[in-house]
C-alpha positions as CSV (number, residue, x, y, z in Angstrom):
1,X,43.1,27.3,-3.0
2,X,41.1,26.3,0.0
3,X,38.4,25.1,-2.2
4,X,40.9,23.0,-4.6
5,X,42.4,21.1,-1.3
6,X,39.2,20.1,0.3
7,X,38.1,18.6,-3.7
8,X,41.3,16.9,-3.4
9,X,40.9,15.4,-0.1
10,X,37.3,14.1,-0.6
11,X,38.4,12.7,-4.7
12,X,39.7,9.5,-2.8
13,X,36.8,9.0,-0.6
14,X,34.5,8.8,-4.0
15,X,36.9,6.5,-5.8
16,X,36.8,3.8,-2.7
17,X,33.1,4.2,-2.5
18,X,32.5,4.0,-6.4
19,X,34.9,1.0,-7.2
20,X,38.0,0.6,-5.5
21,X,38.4,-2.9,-3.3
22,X,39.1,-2.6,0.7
23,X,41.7,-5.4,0.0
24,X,42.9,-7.0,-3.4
25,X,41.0,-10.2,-4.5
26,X,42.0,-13.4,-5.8
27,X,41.0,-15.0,-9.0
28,X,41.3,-18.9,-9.2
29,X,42.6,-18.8,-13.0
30,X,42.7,-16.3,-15.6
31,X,39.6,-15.2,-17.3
32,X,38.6,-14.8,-21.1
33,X,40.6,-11.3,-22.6
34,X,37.1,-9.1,-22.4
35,X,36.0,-10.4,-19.2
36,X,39.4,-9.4,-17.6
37,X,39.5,-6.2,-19.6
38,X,36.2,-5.3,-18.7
39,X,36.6,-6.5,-14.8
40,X,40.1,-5.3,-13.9
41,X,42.0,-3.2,-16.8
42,X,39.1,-0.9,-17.2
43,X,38.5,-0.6,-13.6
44,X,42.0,-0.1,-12.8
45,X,42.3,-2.5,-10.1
46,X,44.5,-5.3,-8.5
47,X,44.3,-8.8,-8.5
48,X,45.5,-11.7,-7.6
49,X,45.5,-14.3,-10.1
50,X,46.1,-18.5,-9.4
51,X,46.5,-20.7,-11.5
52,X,47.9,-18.4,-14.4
53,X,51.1,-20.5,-15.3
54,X,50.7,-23.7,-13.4
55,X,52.1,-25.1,-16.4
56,X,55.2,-23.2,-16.8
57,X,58.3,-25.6,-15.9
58,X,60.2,-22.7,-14.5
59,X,57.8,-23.8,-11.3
60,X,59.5,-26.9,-10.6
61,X,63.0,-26.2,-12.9
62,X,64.3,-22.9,-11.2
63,X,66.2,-24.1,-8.4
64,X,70.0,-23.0,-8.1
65,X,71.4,-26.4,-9.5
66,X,69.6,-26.0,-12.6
67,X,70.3,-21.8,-13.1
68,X,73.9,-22.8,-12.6
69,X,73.7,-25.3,-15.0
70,X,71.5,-23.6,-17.9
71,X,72.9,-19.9,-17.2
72,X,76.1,-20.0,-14.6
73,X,78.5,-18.8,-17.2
74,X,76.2,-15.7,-18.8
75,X,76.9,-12.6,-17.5
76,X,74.2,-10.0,-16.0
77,X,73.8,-6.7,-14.9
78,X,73.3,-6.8,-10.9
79,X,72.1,-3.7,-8.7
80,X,74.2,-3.6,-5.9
81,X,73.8,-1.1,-3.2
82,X,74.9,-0.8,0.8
83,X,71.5,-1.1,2.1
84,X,68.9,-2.8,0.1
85,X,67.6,0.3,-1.1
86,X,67.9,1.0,-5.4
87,X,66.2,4.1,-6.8
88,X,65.4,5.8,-3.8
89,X,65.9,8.8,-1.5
90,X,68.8,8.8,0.9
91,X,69.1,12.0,2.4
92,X,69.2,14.8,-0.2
93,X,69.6,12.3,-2.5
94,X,68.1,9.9,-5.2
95,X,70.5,7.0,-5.3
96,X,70.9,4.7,-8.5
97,X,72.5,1.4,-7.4
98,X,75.9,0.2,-8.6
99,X,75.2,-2.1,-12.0
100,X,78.0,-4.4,-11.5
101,X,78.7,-7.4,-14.2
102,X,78.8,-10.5,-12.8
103,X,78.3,-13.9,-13.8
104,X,75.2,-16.0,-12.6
105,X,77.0,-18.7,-10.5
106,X,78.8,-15.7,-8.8
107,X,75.8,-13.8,-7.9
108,X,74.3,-17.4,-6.7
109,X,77.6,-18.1,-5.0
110,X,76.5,-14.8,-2.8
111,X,72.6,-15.1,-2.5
112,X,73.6,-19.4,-1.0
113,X,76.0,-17.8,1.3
114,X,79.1,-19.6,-0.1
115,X,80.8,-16.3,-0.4
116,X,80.8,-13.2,1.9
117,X,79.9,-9.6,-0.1
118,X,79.6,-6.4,1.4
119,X,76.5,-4.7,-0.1
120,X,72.9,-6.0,-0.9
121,X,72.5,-7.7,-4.3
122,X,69.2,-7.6,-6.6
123,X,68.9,-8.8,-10.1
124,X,66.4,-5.9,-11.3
125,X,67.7,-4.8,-14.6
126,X,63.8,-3.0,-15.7
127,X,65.4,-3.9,-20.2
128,X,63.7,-6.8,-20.4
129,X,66.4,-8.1,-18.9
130,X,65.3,-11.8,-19.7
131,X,64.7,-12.1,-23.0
132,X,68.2,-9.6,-23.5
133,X,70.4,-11.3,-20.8
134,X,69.2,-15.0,-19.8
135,X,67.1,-15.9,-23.4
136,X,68.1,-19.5,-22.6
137,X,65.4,-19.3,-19.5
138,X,62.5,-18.4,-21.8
139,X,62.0,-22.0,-22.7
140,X,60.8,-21.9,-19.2
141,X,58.4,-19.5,-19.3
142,X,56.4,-17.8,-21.7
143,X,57.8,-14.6,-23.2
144,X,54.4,-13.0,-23.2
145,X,50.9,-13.9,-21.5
146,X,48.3,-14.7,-24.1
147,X,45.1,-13.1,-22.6
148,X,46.8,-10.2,-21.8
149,X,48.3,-9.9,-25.1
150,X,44.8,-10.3,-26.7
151,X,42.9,-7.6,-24.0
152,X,45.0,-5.2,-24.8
153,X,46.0,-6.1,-28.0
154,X,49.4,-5.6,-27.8
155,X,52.6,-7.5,-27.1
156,X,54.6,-6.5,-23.6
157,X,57.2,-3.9,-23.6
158,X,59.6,-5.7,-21.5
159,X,60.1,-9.4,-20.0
160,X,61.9,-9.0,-16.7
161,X,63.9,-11.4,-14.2
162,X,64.0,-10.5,-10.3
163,X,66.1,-12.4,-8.3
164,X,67.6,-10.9,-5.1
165,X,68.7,-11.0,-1.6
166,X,65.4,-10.4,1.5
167,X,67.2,-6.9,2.1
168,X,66.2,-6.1,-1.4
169,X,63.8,-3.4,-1.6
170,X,61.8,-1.5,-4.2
171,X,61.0,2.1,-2.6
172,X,57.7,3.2,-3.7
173,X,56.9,4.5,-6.7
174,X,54.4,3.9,-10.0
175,X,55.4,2.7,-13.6
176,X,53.4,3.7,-16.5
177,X,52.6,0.4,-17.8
178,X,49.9,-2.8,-17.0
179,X,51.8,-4.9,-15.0
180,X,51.6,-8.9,-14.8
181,X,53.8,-9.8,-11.8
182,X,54.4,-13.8,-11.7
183,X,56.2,-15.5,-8.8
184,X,58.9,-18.6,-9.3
185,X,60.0,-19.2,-6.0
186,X,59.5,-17.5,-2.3
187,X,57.2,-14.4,-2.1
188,X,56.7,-11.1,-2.5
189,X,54.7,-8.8,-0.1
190,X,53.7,-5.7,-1.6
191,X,52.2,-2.3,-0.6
192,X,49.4,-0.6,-3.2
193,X,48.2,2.6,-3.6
194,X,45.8,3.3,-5.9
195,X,46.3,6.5,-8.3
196,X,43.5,8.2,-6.5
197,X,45.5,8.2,-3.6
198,X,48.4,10.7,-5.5
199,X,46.8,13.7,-3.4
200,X,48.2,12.4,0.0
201,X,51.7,11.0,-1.7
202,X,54.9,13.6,-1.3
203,X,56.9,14.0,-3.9
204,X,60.4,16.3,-3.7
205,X,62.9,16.9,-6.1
206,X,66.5,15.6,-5.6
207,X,69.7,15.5,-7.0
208,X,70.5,12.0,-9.1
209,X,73.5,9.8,-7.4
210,X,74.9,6.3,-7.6
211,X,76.4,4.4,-5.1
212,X,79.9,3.2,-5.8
213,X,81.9,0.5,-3.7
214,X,85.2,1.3,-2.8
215,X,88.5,-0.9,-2.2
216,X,88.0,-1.2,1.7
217,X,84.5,-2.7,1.1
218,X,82.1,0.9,1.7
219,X,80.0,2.3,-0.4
220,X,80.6,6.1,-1.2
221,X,77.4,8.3,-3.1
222,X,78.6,10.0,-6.4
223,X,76.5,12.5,-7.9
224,X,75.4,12.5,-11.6
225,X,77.3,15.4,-13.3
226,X,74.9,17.8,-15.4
227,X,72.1,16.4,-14.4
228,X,68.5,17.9,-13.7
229,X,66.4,16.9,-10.3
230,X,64.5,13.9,-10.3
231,X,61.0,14.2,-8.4
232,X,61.1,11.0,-6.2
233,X,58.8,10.1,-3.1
234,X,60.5,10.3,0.1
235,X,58.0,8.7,2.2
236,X,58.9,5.0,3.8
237,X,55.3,3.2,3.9
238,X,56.8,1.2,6.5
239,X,58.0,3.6,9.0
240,X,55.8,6.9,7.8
241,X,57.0,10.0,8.8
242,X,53.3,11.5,9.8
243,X,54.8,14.6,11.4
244,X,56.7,15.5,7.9
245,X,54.0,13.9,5.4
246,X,50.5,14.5,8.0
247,X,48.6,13.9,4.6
248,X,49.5,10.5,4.2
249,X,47.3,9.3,7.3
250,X,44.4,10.1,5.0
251,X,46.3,7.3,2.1
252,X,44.7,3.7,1.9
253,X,47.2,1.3,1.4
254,X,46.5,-2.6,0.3
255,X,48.7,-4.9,1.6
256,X,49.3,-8.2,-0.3
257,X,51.3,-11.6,-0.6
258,X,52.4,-12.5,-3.6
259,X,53.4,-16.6,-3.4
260,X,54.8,-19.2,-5.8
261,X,52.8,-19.9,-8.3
262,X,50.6,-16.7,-8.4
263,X,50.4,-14.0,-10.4
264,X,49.7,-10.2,-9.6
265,X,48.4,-7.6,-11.7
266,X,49.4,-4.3,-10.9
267,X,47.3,-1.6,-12.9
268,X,49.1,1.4,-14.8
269,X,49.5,4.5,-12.4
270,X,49.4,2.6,-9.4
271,X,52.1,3.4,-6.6
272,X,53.8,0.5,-5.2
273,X,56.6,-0.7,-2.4
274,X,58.0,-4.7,-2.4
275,X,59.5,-6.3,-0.1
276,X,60.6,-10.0,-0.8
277,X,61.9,-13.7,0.8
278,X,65.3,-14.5,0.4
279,X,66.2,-15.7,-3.1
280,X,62.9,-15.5,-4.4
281,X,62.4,-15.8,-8.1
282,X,60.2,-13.8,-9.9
283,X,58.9,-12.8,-14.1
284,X,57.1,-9.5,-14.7
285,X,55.6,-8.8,-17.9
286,X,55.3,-4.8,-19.0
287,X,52.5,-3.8,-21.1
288,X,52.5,0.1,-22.2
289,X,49.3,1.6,-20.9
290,X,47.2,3.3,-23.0
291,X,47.5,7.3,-22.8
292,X,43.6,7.8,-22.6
293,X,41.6,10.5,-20.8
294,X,42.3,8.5,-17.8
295,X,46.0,9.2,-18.1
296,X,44.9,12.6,-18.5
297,X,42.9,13.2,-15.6
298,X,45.8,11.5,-13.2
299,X,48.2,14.3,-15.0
300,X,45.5,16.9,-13.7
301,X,45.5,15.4,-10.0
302,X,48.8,15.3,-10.1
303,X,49.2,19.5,-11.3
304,X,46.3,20.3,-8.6
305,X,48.5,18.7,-6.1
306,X,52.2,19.7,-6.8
307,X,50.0,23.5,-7.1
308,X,48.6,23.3,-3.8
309,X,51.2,21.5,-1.9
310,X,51.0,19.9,1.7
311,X,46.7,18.8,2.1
């Protein structure tokens, strides 16, 4: 077992040596579908990409006027929670946020500051939530990024819209899908991990919950009847608990901005925590990842680790 821990602790150091970037790069437009296959998808590795949807008039159109005006009236599905924090650990708990329906011009009413809410609002419905809920914004956008389509040839799973308050934030996790992250308005700073990093991550099992706001205003934490345990990480990569999780001080984290007008790909398997500016606007598009021996040999680090426990 001894053996097994000390190839898991030096797997990382090969990965960053071999190929992995000490911080993420920028690209000053997209490239050709092979080139940025070949570059970054087969790789598996971040970038930051400008100049990827300059010509989108979402850039210049999405301003609350216009959203009230195009989409007030629609209804959506809103996460709200008491703290910020949806799909994450609190206490012995994984806690689901509250899906409230509301319409647009309410949940703008909230994010201005024209009306006074208890809780922490976040437009982060992971359905594809824009081409389902606000189709009359796609004119705005594209509903699918041609290169991308072509590299992997394949259409994206799911078009998503993120709107939200700064408390908003996305605990860390990873998504099993090639991720093209586009930012409206504001910014979004996020923290990376790269899959080779999984030996030094925690994970622990919890019992599923959702947060539910009561008459006087407080949230109360109702558990999800028959229900197995959902393995979550419980580590806050802001404030890291080093005492409980001593592996993670061996962990490489990349921090990035994400601004207006840029766009962020986020490889498959790749652990992630976002933080954002008030109101910011953002369009991610979902591409399913292709189950190759690559997903196959993260499945193994991930067995070795979850086997041998605390590095």
């Amino acid at each position: 077992m001894d053996a097994v821990k000390e190839c898991l602790r030096n797997f990382p150091k090969e990965a960053e040596e071999l190929y992995l970037n000490d911080s993420v790069p920028y690209l000053d437009g997209p490239l050709s579908p092979l080139q940025f296959y070949r570059d970054w998808i087969g790789p598996n590795k971040p970038c930051i990409i400008r100049n990827a949807f300059s010509d989108w008039p979402a850039l210049s159109k999405w301003n609350p006027t216009y959203l009230r005006e195009k989409v007030g009236s629609k209804v959506i599905s809103v996460a709200v929670t008491p703290n910020g924090y949806a799909d994450a650990v609190n206490g012995d708990r994984f806690v689901m946020p509250e899906e409230r329906q509301m319409t647009f011009s309410s949940l703008l009413d909230i994010i201005e500051g024209k009306v006074k809410s208890s809780g922490v609002f976040y437009v982060q419905k992971q359905c594809s939530n824009l081409t389902e809920e606000l189709p009359e914004l796609t004119g705005d956008v594209q509903t699918h990024i041609p290169w991308m389509s072509e590299a992997l040839g394949k259409q994206p799973d799911a078009v998503n819209f993120w709107l939200g308050e700064e408390s908003a934030v996305t605990s860390m996790h990873k998504d099993h899908y090639e991720n093209l992250y586009c930012v409206i308005s504001g910014q979004k700073e996020f923290i990376l991990l790269p899959p080779t990093n999984r030996p030094f991550i925690p994970y622990e099992l919890y019992q599923p919950a959702t947060y539910r706001q009561k008459e006087d205003g407080n949230f109360e934490i109702v558990d999800e009847e028959d229900s197995t345990k959902v393995p979550w990480i419980p580590l806050d990569p802001l404030n890291p608990d080093y005492d409980r999780y001593p592996s993670y001080r061996l962990a490489k984290p990349l921090l990035c901005t994400v601004k207006a007008g840029e766009m962020l790909y986020l490889p498959s398997l790749w652990f992630h925590h976002v933080r954002q500016s008030h109101a910011c606007i953002a369009v991610n598009f979902w591409y399913d990842m292709e189950y190759d021996i690559k997903y196959n040999y993260f499945q193994l680090v991930e067995s070795l680790t979850n086997t041998v426990g605390s590095l």
